[in-house]
N, CA, C and O atoms as a Tripos MOL2 file, in Angstrom:
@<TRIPOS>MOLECULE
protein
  240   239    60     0     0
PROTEIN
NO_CHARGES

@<TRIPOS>ATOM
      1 N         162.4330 -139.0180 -180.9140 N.3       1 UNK1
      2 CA        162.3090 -138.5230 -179.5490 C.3       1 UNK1
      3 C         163.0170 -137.1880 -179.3860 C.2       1 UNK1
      4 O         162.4620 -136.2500 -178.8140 O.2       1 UNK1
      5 N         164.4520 -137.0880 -179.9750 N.am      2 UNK2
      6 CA        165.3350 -135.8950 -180.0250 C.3       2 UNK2
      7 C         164.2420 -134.8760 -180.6000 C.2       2 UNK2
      8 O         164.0790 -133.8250 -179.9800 O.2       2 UNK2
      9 N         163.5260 -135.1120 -181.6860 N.am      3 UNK3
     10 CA        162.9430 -133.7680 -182.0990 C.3       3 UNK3
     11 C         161.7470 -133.5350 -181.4890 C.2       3 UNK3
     12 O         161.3460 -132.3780 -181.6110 O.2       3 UNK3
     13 N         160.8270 -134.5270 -180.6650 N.am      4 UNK4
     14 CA        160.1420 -133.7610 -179.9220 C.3       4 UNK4
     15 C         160.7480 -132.8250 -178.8560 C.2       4 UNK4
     16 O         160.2920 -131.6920 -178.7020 O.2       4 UNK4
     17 N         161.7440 -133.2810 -178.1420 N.am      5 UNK5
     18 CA        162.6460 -132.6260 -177.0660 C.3       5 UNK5
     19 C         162.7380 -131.1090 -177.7110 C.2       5 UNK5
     20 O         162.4640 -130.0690 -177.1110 O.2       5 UNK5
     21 N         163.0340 -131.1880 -178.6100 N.am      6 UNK6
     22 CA        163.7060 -130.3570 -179.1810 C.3       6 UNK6
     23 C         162.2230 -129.5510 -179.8940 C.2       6 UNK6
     24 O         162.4980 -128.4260 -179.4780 O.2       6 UNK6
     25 N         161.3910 -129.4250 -180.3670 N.am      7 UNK7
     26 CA        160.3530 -128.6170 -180.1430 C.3       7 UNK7
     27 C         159.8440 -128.1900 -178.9970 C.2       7 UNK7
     28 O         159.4310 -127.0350 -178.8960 O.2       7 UNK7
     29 N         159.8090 -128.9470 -178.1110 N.am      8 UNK8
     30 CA        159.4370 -128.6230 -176.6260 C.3       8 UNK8
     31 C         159.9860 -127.2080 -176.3430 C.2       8 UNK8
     32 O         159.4360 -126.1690 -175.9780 O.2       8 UNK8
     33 N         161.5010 -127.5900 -176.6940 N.am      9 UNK9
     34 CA        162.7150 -126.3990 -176.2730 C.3       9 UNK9
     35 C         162.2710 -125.2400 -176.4760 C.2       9 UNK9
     36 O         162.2470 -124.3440 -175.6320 O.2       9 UNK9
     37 N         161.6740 -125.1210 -178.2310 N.am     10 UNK10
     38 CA        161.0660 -124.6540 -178.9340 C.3      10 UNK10
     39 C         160.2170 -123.2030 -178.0830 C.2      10 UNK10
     40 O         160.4560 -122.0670 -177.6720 O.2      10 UNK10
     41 N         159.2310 -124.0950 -178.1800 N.am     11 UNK11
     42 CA        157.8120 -123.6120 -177.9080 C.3      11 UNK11
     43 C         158.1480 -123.0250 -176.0420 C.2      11 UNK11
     44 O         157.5070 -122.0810 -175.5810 O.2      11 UNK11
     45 N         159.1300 -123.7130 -175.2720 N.am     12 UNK12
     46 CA        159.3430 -123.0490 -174.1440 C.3      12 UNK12
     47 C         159.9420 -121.8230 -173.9700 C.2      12 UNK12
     48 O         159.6710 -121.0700 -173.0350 O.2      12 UNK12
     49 N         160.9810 -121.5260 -175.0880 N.am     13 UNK13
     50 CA        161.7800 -120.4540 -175.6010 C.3      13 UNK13
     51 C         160.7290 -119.5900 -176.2310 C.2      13 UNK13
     52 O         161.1720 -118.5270 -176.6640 O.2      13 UNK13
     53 N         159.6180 -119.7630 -176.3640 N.am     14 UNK14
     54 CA        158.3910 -118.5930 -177.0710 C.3      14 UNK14
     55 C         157.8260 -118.3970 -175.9000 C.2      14 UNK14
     56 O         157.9250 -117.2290 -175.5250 O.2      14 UNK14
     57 N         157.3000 -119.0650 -175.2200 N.am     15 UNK15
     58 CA        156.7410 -118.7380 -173.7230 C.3      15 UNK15
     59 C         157.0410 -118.2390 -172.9730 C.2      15 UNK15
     60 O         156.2690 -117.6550 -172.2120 O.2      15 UNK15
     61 N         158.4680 -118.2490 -172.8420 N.am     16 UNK16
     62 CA        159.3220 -117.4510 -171.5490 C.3      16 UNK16
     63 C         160.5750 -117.2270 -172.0220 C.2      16 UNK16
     64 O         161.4520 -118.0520 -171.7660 O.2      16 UNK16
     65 N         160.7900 -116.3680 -172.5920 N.am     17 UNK17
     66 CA        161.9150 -115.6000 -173.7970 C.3      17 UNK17
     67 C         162.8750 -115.2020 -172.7220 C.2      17 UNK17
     68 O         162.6850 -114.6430 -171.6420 O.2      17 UNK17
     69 N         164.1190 -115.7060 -173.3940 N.am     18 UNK18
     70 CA        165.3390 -114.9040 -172.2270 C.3      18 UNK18
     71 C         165.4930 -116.2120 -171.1060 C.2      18 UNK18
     72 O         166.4390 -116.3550 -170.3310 O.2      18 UNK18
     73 N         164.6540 -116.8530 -171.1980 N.am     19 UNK19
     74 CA        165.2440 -118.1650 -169.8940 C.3      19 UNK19
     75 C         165.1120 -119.5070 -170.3570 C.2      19 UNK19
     76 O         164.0410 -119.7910 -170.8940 O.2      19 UNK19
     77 N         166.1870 -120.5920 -170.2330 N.am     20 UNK20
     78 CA        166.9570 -121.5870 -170.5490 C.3      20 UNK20
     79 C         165.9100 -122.2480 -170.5730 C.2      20 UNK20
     80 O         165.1420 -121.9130 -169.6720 O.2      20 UNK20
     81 N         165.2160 -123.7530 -171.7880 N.am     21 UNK21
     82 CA        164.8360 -124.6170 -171.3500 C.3      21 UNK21
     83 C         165.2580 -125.5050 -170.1490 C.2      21 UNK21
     84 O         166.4470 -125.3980 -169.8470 O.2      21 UNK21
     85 N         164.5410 -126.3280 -169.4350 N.am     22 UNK22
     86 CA        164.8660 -127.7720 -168.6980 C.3      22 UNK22
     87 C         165.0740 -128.7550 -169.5170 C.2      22 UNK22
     88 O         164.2890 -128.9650 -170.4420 O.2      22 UNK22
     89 N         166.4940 -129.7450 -169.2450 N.am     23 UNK23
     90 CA        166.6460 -130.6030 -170.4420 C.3      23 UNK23
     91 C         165.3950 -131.6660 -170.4690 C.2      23 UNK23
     92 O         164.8180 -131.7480 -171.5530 O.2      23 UNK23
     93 N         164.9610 -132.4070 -169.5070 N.am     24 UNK24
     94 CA        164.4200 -133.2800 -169.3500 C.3      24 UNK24
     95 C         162.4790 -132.7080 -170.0080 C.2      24 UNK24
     96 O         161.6110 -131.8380 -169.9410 O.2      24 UNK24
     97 N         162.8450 -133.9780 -170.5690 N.am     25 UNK25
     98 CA        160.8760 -133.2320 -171.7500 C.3      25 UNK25
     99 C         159.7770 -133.8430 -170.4910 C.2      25 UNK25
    100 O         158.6570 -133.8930 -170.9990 O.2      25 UNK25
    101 N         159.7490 -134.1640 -169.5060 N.am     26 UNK26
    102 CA        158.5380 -134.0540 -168.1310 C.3      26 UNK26
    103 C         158.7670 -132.0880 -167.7220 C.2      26 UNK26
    104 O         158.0580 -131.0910 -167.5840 O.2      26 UNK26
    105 N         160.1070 -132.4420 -167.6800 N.am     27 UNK27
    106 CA        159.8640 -130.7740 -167.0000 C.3      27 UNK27
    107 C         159.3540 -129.3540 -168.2200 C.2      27 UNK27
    108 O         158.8450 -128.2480 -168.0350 O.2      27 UNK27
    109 N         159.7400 -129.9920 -169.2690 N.am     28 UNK28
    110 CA        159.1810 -129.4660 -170.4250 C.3      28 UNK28
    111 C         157.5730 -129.2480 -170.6290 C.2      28 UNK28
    112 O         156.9040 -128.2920 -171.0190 O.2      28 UNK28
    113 N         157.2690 -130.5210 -170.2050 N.am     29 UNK29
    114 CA        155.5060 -130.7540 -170.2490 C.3      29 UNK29
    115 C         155.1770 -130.0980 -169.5300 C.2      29 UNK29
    116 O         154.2400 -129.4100 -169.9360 O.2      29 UNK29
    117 N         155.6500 -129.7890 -167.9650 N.am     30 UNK30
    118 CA        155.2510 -128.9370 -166.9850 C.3      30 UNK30
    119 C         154.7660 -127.7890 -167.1800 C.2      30 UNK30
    120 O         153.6270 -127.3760 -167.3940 O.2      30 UNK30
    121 N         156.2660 -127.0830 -167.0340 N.am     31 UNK31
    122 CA        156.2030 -125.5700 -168.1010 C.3      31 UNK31
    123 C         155.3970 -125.1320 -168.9850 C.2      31 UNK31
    124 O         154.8100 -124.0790 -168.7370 O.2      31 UNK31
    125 N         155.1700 -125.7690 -170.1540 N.am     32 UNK32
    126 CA        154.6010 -125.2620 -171.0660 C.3      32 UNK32
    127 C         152.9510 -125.4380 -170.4400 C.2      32 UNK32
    128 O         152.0140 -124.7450 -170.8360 O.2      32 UNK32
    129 N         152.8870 -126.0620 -169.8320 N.am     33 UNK33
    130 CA        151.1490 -126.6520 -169.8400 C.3      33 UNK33
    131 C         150.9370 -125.5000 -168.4900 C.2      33 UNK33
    132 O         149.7330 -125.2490 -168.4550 O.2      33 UNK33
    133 N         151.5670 -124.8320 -167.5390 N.am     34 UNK34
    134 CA        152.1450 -123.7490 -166.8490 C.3      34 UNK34
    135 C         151.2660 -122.4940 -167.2450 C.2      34 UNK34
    136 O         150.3320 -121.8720 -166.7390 O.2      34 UNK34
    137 N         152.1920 -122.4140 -168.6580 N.am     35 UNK35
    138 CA        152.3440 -121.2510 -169.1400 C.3      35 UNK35
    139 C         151.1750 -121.6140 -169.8440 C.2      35 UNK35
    140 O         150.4980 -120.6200 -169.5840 O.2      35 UNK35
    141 N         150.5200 -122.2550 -170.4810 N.am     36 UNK36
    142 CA        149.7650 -122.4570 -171.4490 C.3      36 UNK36
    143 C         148.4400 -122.1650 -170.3460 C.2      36 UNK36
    144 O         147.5150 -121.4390 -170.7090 O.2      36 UNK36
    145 N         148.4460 -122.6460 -169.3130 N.am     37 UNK37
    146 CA        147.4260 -122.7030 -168.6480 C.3      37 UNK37
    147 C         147.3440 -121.1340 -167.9530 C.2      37 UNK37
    148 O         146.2150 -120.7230 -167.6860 O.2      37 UNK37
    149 N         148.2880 -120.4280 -167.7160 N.am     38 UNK38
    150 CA        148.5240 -119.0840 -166.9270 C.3      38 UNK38
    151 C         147.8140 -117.9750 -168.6010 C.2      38 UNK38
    152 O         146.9270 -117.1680 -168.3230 O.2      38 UNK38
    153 N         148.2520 -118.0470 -170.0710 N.am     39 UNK39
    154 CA        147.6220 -117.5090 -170.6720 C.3      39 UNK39
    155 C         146.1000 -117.7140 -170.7530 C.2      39 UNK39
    156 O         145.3480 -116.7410 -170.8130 O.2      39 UNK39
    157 N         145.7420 -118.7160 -170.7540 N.am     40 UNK40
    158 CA        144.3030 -119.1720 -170.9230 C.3      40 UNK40
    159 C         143.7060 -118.3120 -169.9280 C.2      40 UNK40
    160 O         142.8890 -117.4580 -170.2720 O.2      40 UNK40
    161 N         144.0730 -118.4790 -168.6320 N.am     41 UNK41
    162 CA        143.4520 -117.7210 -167.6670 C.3      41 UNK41
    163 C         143.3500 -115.9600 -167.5570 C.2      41 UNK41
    164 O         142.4040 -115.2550 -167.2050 O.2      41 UNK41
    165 N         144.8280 -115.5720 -168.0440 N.am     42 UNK42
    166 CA        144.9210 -114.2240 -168.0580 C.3      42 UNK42
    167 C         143.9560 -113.5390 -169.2220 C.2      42 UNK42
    168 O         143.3320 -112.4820 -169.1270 O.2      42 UNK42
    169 N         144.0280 -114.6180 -170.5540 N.am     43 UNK43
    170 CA        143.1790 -113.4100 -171.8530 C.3      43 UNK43
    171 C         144.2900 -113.0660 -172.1300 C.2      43 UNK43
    172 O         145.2820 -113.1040 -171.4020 O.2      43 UNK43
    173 N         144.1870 -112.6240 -173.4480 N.am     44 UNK44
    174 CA        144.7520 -111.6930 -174.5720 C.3      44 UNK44
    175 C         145.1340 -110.4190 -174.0120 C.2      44 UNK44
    176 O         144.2410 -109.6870 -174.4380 O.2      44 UNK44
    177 N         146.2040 -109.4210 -173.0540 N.am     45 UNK45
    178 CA        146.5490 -108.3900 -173.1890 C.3      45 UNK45
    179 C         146.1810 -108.0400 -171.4530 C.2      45 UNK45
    180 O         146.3910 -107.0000 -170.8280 O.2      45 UNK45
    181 N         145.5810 -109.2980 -171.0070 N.am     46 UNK46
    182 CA        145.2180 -109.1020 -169.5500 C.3      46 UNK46
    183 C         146.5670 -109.5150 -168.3400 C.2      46 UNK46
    184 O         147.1350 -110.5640 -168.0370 O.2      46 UNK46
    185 N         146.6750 -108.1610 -167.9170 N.am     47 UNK47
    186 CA        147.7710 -108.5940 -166.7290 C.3      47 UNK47
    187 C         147.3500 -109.1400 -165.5840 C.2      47 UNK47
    188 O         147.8870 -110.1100 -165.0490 O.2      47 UNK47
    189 N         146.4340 -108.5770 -165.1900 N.am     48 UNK48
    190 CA        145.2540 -109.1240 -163.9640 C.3      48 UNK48
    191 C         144.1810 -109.8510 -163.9080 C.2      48 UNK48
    192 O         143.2780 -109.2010 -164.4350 O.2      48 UNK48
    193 N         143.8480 -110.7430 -163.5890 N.am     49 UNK49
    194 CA        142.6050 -111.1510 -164.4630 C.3      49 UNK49
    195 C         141.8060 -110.8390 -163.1790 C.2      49 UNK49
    196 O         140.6270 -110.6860 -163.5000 O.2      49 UNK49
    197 N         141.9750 -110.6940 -161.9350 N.am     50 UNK50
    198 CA        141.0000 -109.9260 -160.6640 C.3      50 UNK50
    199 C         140.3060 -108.5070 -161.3060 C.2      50 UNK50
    200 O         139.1330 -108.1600 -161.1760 O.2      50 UNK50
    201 N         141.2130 -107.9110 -161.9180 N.am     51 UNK51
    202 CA        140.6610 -106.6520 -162.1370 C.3      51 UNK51
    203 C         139.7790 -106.4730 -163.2940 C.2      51 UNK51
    204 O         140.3970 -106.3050 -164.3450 O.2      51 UNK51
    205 N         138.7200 -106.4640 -163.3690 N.am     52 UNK52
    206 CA        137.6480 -106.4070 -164.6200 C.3      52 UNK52
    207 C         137.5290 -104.9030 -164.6410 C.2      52 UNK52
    208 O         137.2740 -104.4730 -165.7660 O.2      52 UNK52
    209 N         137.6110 -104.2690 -163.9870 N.am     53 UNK53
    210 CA        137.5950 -102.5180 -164.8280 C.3      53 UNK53
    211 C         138.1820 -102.5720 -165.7670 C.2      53 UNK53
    212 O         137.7430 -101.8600 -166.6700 O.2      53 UNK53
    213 N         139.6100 -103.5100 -166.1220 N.am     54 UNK54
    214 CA        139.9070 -103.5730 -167.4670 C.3      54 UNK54
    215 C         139.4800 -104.0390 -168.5020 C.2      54 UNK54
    216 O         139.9790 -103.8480 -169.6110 O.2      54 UNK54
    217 N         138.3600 -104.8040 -168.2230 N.am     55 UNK55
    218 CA        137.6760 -105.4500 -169.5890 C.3      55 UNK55
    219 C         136.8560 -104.5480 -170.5260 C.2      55 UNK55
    220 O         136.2400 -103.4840 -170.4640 O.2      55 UNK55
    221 N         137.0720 -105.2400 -171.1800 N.am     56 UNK56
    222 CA        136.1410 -104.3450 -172.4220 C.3      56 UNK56
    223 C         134.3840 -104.7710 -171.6470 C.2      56 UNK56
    224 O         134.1080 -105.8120 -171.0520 O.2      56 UNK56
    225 N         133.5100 -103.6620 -171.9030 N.am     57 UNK57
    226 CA        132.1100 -103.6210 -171.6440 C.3      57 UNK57
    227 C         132.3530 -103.8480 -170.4830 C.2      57 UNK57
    228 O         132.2430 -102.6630 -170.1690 O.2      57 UNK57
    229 N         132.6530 -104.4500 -169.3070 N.am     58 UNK58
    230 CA        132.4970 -104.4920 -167.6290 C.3      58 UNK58
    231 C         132.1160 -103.0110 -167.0980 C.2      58 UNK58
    232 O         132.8950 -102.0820 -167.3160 O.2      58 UNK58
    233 N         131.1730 -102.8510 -166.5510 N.am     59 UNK59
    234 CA        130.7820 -101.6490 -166.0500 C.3      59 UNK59
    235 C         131.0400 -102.0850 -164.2230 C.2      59 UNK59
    236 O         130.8830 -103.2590 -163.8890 O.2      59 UNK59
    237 N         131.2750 -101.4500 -163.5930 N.am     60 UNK60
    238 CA        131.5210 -102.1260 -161.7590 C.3      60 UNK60
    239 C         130.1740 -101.3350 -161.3660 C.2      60 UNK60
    240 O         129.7500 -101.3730 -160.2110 O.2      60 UNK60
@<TRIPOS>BOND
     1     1     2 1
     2     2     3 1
     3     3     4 2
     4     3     5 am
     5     5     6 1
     6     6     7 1
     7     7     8 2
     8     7     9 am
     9     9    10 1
    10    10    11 1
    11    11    12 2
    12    11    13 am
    13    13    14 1
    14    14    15 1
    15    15    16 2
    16    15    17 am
    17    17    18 1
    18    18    19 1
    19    19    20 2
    20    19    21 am
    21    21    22 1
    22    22    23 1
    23    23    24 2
    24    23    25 am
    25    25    26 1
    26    26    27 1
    27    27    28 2
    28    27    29 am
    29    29    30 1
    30    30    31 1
    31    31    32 2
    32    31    33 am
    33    33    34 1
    34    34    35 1
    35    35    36 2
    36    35    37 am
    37    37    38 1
    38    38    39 1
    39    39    40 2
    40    39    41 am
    41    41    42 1
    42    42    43 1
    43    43    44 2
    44    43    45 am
    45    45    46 1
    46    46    47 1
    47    47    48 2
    48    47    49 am
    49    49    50 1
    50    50    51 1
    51    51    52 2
    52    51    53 am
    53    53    54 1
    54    54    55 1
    55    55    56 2
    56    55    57 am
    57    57    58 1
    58    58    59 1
    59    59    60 2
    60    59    61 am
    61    61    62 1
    62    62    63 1
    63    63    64 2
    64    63    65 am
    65    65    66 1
    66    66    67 1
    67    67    68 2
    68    67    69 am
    69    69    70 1
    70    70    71 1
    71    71    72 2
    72    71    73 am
    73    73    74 1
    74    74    75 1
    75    75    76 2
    76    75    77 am
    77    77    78 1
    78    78    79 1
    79    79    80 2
    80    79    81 am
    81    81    82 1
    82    82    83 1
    83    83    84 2
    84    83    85 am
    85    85    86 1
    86    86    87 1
    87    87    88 2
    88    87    89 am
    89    89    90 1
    90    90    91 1
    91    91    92 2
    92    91    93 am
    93    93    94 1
    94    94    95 1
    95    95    96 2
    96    95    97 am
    97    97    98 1
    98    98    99 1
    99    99   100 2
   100    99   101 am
   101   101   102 1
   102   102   103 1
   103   103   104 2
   104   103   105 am
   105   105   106 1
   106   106   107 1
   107   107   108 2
   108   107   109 am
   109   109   110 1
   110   110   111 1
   111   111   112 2
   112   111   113 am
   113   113   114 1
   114   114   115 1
   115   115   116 2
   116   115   117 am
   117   117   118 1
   118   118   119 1
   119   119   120 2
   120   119   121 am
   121   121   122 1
   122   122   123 1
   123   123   124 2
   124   123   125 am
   125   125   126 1
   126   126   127 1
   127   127   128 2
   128   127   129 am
   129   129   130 1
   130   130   131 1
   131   131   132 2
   132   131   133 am
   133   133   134 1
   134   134   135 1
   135   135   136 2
   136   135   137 am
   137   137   138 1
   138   138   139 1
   139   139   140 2
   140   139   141 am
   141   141   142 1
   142   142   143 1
   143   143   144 2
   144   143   145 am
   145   145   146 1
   146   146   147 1
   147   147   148 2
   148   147   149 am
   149   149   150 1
   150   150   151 1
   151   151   152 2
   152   151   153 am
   153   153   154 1
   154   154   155 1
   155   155   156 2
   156   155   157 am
   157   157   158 1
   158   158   159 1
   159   159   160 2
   160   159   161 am
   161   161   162 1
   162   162   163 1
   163   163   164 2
   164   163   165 am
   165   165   166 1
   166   166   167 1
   167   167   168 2
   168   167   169 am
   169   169   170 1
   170   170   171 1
   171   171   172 2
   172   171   173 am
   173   173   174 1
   174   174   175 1
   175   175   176 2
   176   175   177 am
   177   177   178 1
   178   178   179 1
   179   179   180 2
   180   179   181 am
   181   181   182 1
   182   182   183 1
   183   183   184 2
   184   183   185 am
   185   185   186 1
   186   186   187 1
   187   187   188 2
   188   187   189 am
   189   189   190 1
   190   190   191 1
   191   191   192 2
   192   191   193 am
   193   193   194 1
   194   194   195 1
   195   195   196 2
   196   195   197 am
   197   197   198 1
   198   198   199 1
   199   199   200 2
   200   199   201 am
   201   201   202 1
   202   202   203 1
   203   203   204 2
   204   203   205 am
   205   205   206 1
   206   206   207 1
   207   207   208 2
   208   207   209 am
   209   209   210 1
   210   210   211 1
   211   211   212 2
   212   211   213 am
   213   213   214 1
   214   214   215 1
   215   215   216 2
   216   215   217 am
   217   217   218 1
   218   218   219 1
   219   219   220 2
   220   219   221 am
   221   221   222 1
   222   222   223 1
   223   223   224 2
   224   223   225 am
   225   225   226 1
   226   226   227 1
   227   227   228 2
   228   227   229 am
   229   229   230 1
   230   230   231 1
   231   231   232 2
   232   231   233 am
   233   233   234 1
   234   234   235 1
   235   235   236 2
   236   235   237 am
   237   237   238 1
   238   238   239 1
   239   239   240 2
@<TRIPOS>SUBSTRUCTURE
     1 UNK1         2 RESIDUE 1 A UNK
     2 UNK2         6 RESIDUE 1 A UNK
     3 UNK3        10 RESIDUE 1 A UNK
     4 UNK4        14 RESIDUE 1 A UNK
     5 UNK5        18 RESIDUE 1 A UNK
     6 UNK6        22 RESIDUE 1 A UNK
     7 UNK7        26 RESIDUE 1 A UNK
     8 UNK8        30 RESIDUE 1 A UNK
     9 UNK9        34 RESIDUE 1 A UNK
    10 UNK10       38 RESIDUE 1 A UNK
    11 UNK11       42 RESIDUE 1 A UNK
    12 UNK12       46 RESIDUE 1 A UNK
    13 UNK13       50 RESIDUE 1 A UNK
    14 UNK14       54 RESIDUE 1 A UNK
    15 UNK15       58 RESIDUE 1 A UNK
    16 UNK16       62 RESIDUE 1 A UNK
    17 UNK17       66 RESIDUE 1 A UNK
    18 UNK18       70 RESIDUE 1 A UNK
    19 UNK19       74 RESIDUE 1 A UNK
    20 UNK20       78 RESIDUE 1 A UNK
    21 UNK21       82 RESIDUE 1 A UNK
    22 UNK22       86 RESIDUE 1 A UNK
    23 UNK23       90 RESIDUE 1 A UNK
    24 UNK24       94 RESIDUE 1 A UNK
    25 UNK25       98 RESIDUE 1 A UNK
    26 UNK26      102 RESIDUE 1 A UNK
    27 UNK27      106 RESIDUE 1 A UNK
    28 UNK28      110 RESIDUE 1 A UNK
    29 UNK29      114 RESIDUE 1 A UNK
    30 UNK30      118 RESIDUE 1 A UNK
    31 UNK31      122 RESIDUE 1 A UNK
    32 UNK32      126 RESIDUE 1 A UNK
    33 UNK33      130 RESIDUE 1 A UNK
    34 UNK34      134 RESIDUE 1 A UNK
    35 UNK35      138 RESIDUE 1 A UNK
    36 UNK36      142 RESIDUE 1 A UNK
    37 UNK37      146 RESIDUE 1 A UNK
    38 UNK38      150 RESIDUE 1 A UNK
    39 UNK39      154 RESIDUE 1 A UNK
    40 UNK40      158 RESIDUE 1 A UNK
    41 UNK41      162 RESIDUE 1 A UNK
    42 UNK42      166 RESIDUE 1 A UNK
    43 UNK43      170 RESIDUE 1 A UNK
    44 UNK44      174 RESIDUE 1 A UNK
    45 UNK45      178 RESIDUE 1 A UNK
    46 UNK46      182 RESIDUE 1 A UNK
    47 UNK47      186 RESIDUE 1 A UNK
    48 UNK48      190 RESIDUE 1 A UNK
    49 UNK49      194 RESIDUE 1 A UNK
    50 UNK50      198 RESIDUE 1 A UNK
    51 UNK51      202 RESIDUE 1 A UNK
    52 UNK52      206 RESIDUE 1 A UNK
    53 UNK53      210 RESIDUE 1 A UNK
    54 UNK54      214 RESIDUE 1 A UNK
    55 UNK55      218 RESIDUE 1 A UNK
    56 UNK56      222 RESIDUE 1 A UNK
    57 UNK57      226 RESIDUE 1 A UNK
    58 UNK58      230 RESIDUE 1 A UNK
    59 UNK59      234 RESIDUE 1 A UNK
    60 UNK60      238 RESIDUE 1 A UNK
C-alpha cells in the first residue's frame, strides 16, 4: 500500500512540480486524474484550448 502512496507522490510531483503532495492517496487520485484530465484537454503545447488560431492547419 506504502508504495502505491508513494508512486502517487511520484507522479503528482511530475504534474505539478514545486508543490507538496496530499498525504492521503483519495486526494492523490483526485489530483492526478485533475491534471491528467486538464492535459488531455489542453493538447501537447496548448495553453488555450478556446483559441484554435493556434492550431496547426485551423484557418478562422
Amino acid at each position: 500500500m506504502m508504495t502505491g502512496l508513494k508512486r502517487k507522490q511520484e507522479q503528482f510531483c511530475d504534474l505539478y512540480p514545486g508543490q507538496t503532495p496530499p498525504d492521503s492517496e483519495a486526494a492523490l487520485d483526485i489530483a492526478i486524474a485533475e491534471a491528467m484530465r486538464e492535459r488531455y484537454h489542453r493538447g501537447p503545447g496548448e495553453q488555450q484550448p478556446e483559441d484554435r488560431a493556434g492550431w496547426p492547419g485551423f484557418k478562422p
